[in-house]
GUVOVO-511582 format. One line per 3 residues: number of its first residue (from 1); their letters; for each residue y negated, z negated, x negated of C-alpha. Coordinates in steps of 0.1 Angstrom, whole numbers, plus 2048, in hexadecimal, padded with zeros to 3 digits. Layout:
BEGIN
NUM	a	Y:Z:X  ... $
This chain:
BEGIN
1	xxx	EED:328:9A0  EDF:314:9C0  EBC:30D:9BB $
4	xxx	EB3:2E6:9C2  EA2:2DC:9E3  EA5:2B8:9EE $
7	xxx	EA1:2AF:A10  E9F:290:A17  EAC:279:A39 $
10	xxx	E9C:259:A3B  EB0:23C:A4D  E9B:22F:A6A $
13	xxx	EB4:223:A83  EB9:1FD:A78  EAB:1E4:A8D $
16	xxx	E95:1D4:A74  EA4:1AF:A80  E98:19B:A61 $
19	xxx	E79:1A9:A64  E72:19F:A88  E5F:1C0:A8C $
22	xxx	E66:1E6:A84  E62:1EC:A60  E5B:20D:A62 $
25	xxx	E40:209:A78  E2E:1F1:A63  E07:1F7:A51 $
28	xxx	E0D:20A:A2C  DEF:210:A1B  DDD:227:A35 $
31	xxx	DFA:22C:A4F  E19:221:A57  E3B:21C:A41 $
34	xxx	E4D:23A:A4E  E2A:24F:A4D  E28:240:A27 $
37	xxx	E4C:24A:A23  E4A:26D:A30  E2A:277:A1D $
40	xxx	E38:26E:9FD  E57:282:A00  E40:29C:A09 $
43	xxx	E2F:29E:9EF  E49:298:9D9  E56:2BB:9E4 $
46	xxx	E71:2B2:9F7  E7E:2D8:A0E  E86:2C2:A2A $
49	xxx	E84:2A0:A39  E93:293:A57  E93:26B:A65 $
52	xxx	EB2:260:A74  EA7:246:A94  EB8:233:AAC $
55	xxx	EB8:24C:AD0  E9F:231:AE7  E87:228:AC9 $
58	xxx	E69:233:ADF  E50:223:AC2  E5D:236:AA4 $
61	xxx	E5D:256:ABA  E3B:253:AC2  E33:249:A9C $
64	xxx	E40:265:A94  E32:27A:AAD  E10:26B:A9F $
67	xxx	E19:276:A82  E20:299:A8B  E44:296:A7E $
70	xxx	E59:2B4:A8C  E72:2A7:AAD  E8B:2C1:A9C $
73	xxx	E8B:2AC:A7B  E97:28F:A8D  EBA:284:A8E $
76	xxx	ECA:26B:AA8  EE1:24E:AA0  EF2:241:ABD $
79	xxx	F03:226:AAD  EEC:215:A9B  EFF:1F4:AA0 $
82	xxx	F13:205:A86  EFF:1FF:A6A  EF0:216:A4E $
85	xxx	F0C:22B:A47  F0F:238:A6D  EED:243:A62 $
88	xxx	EF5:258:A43  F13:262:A5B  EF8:272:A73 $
91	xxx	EE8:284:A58  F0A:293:A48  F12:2A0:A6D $
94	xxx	EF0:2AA:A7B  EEA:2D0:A78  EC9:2D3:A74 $
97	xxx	ECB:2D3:A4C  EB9:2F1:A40  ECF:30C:A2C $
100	xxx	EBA:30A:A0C  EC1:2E4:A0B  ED6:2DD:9EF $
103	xxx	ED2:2B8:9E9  ECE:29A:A04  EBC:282:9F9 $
106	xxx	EC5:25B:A0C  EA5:249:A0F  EA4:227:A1D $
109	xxx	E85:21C:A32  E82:1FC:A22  E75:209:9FF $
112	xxx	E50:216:A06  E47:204:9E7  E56:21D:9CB $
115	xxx	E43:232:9B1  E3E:254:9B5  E49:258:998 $
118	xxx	E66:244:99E  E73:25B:9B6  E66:27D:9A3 $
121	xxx	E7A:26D:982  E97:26B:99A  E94:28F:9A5 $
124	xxx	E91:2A2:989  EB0:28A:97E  EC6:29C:99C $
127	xxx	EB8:2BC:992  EC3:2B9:974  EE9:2B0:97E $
130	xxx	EE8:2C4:99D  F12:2BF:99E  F0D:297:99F $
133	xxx	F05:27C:9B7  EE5:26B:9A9  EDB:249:9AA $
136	xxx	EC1:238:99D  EC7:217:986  EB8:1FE:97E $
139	xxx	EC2:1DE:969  EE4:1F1:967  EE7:1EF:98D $
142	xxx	EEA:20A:9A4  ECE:20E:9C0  EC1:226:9D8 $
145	xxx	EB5:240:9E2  ED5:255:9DC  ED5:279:9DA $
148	xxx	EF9:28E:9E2  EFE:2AE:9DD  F00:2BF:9FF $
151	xxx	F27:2C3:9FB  F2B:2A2:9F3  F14:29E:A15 $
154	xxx	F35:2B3:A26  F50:29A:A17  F3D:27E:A21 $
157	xxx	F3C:282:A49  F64:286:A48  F6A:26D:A32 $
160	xxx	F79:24E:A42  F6A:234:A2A  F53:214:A3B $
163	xxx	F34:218:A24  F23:22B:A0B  F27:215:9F3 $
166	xxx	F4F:21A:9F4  F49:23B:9FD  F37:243:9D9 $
169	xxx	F4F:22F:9C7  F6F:242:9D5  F65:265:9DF $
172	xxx	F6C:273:9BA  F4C:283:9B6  F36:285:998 $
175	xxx	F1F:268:992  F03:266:980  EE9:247:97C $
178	xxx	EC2:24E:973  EB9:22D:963  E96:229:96B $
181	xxx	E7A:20A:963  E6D:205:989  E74:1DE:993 $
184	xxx	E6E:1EC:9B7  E90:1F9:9B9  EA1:1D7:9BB $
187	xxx	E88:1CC:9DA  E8E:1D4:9FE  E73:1D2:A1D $
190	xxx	E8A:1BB:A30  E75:198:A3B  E4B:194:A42 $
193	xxx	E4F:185:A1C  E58:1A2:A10  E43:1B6:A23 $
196	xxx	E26:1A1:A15  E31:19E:9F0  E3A:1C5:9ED $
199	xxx	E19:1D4:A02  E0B:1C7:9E0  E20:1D6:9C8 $
């Protein structure tokens, strides 16, 4: 029986349009939103976690490199034009995943604001259906982050599908949804009003 070990890729290559500035590069409590994002999953016990970044974002690099965040962990998108699914793309290819990695979990950069617990009740949840895609819900609506097995990870880079949205809904994979009471799931980091409102939360 496969022991679970979640790593976790964290999508960093958008270009943060709406927002006028990076979002991952902006203040979280007592450093930055990636910094914020990375720590959590840390100490949420995640076996691995790797950011995937656009190839000439010189400021996340060296955020990162503040951060002492490993250069192997980091996993280039060169067609980030592409949108987030190129992303997850990257992540399904790149070869750096460790082999004790069972699970990847997809973690936007735009939700700094969940729970801990949140995200633990969302773990143990995968753990629990180790043979399933996991979502969380809320409201009876489907929200992220997503955790795939890692063979579901395999199917995913060959498949031919335009999203992951279509890809969940058509690969023929277990699903399985962890309702869950946190309103943050239905908010994004996407605007300075958002920023402002959810910095609160």
């Amino acid at each position: 029986m496969t022991t679970f070990q979640a790593g976790v890729v964290i999508l960093g290559a958008g270009a943060s349009s709406r927002m006028g500035r990076p979002k991952l590069l902006l203040p979280w409590q007592d450093t930055t939103v990636i910094g914020h994002l990375i720590s959590q999953w840390r100490r949420l016990g995640a076996a691995q976690i790797a950011v995937v970044l656009r190839p000439n974002d010189s400021a996340l690099a060296q955020e990162l490199d503040r951060l002492g965040f490993s250069k192997t962990d980091r996993i280039p998108n060169p067609q980030p034009e592409r949108g987030m699914f190129r992303s997850i793309i990257c992540a399904a290819e790149w070869p750096g995943w460790q082999r004790e990695v069972s699970h990847i979990a997809i973690v936007l950069g735009d939700q700094p604001h969940l729970r801990p617990e949140t995200l633990g009740a969302l773990l143990e949840f995968a753990a629990k259906n180790p043979g399933a895609i996991c979502q969380p819900e809320f409201c009876g609506r489907e929200k992220h982050p997503v955790i795939l097995p890692r063979d579901v990870l395999v199917a995913l880079k060959n498949s031919r599908v335009e999203s992951l949205k279509e890809f969940l809904e058509t690969s023929g994979f277990p699903r399985a949804r962890c309702a869950l009471a946190d309103a943050g799931l239905e908010s994004d980091l996407d605007t300075p009003e958002d920023f402002e409102r959810l910095k609160e939360w």
